[in-house]
N, C-alpha and C positions, 0 to 999 in steps of 0.2 A: 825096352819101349821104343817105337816106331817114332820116326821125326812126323812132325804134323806138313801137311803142305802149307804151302806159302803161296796163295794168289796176290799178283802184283799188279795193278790197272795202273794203267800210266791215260791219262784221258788227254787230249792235245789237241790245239787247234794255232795253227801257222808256225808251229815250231819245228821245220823241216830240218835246220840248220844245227839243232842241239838233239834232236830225238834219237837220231842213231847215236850218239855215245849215250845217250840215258838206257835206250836198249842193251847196248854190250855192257855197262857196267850190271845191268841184273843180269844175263846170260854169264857172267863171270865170279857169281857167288858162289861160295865155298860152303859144303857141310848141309845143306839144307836140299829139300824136294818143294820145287816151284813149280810153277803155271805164270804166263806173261799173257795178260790182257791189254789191249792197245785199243783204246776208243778213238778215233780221227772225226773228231767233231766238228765236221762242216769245213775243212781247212783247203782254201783255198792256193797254198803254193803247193813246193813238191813233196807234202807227206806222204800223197798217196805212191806216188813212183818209188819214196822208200821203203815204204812199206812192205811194196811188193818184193821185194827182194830177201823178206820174212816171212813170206806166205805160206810155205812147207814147213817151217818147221814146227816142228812134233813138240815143241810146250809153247808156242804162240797162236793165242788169239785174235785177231786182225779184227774188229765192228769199223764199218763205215756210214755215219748216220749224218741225216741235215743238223746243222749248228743249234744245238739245244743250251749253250753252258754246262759250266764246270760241275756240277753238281750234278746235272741230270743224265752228262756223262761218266761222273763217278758211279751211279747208282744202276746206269745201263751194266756197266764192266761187272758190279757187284751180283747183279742178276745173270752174269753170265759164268761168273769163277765157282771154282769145287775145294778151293781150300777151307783148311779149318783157322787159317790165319791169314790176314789182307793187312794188304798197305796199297796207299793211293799215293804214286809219285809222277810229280809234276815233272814237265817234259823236257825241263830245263836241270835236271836233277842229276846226279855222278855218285853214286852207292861206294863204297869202301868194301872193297871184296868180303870183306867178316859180316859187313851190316848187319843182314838177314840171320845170318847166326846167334851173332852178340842178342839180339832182340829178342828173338825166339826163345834163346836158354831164358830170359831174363821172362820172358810169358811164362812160359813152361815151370817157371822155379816160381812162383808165385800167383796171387790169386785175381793179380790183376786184370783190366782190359784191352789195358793199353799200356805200350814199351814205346820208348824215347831216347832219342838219344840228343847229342851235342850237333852243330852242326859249321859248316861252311860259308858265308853270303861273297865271292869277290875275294877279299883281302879280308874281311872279319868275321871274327870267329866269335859264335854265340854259344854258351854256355847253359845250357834251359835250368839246370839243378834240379833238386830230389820236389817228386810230387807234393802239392798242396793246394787244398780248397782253398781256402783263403787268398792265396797268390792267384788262383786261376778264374774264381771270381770279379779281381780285379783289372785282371790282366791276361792276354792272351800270349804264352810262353810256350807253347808246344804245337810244333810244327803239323800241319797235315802230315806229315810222314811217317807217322809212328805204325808199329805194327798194332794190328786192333785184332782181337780176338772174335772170330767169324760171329759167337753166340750171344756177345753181345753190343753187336754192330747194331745202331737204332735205323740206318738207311740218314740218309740226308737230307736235310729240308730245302726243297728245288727251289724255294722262292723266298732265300739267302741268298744274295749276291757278294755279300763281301762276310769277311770273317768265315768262313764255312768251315776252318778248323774249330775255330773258339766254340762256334755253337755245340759241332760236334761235342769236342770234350767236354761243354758242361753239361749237355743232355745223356751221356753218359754217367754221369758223377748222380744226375737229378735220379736214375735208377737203381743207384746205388753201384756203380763200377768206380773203378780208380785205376790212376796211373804208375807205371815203374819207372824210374829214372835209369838209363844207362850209363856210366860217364862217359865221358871221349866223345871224338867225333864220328859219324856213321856217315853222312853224306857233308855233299858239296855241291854249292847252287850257281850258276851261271849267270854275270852280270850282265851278257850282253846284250839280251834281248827284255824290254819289257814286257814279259808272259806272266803265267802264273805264281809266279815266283817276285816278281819284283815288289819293291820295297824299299823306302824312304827312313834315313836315322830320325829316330824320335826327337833329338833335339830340332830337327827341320821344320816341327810344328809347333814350334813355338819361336816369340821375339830372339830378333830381327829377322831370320830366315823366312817365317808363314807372311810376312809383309810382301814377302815377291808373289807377282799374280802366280806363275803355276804352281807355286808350291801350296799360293793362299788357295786355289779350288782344289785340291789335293787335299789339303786340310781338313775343309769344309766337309766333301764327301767321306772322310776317314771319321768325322766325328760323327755325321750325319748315320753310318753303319754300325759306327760304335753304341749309339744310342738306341736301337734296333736291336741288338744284342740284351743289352742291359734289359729294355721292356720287356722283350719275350722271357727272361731269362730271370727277371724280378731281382735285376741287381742294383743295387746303389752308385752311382757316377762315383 
């Protein structure tokens, strides 16, 4: 039996500074047949100049489009990929040579929608654990990054600004899909720059830390999307 490809949209806007190694860490997977889509969403430093220096080659896709957000650059790249399996990684992101592998077997050997793995933020290491409705109704524990099985990818809802993972997977879950756990870690995320990736410890949001003003508007807007999630999604706080 034939490996399925693997489309990999990486969507990015001002991340000129981490992109190229999030590019070479997928050009550097083992065991797997890919496709790299690269959306440059409106970014005004040097992605485009890096870009070009990816522009031949024979499994990159380069789109240059006005600043739409994350989502509706996700969903540009989706309209553009021919694999039978996608992952949407942020620009900030460092793949583990096996990633794409480890995930795929773990699609592949079951009937899931989506593969997960462990992952990297900095210096802390998250540990997501084995699938569960109940846990992911409550909580949002799996990264955008998981591999999603092309047939039944829902598309993204463009007018989701925060949480776009969480909604994903539970509008997957509402059709009746579910997730694989992988163990270990598959990737690693870059602290330096606050892009798509950045993120705050959850004790931050709560006494004494959410009393500081930036972290208290941080706050604010993180409950403000969390509640957005829950009404669409008909979950209970």
């Amino acid at each position: 039996m034939s490996w399925p490809v693997i489309s990999v949209i990486i969507p990015t806007y001002n991340h000129a500074s981490s992109l190229g190694e999030t590019i070479e860490s997928v050009l550097r997977q083992e065991g797997v047949e890919l496709e790299l889509i690269v959306v440059n969403d409106g970014s005004t430093d040097q992605t485009r100049e890096l870009l070009n220096a990816y522009q031949e080659h024979p499994n990159i896709t380069i789109i240059h489009q006005e600043n739409a957000g994350r989502n509706p650059a996700r969903n540009r790249g989706f309209r553009e990929a021919i694999g039978d399996q996608l992952i949407f990684l942020d620009a900030d992101a460092n793949l583990d040579t096996d990633a794409l592998f480890k995930l795929s077997q773990a699609l592949r050997g079951s009937g899931a929608s989506f593969a997960y793995g462990d992952f990297k933020y900095g210096f802390a290491h998250f540990k997501t654990g084995p699938f569960s409705v109940d846990r992911l109704h409550k909580m949002n524990y799996v990264h955008i990054a998981a591999l999603i099985r092309r047939s039944d990818f829902p598309g993204l809802d463009e007018a989701i600004k925060r949480f776009q993972d969480w909604d994903l997977w539970l509008t997957i879950v509402e059709r009746g899909g579910y997730g694989v756990y992988v163990p270990g870690e598959t990737m690693r995320f870059s602290t330096q720059e606050r892009g798509i990736s950045s993120w705050m410890p959850k004790s931050w949001y709560h006494a004494p830390w959410k009393w500081l003003p930036w972290i208290r508007s941080r706050a604010r807007a993180y409950q403000a999307a969390k509640r957005i999630i829950q009404k669409k999604h008909s979950l209970t706080s």
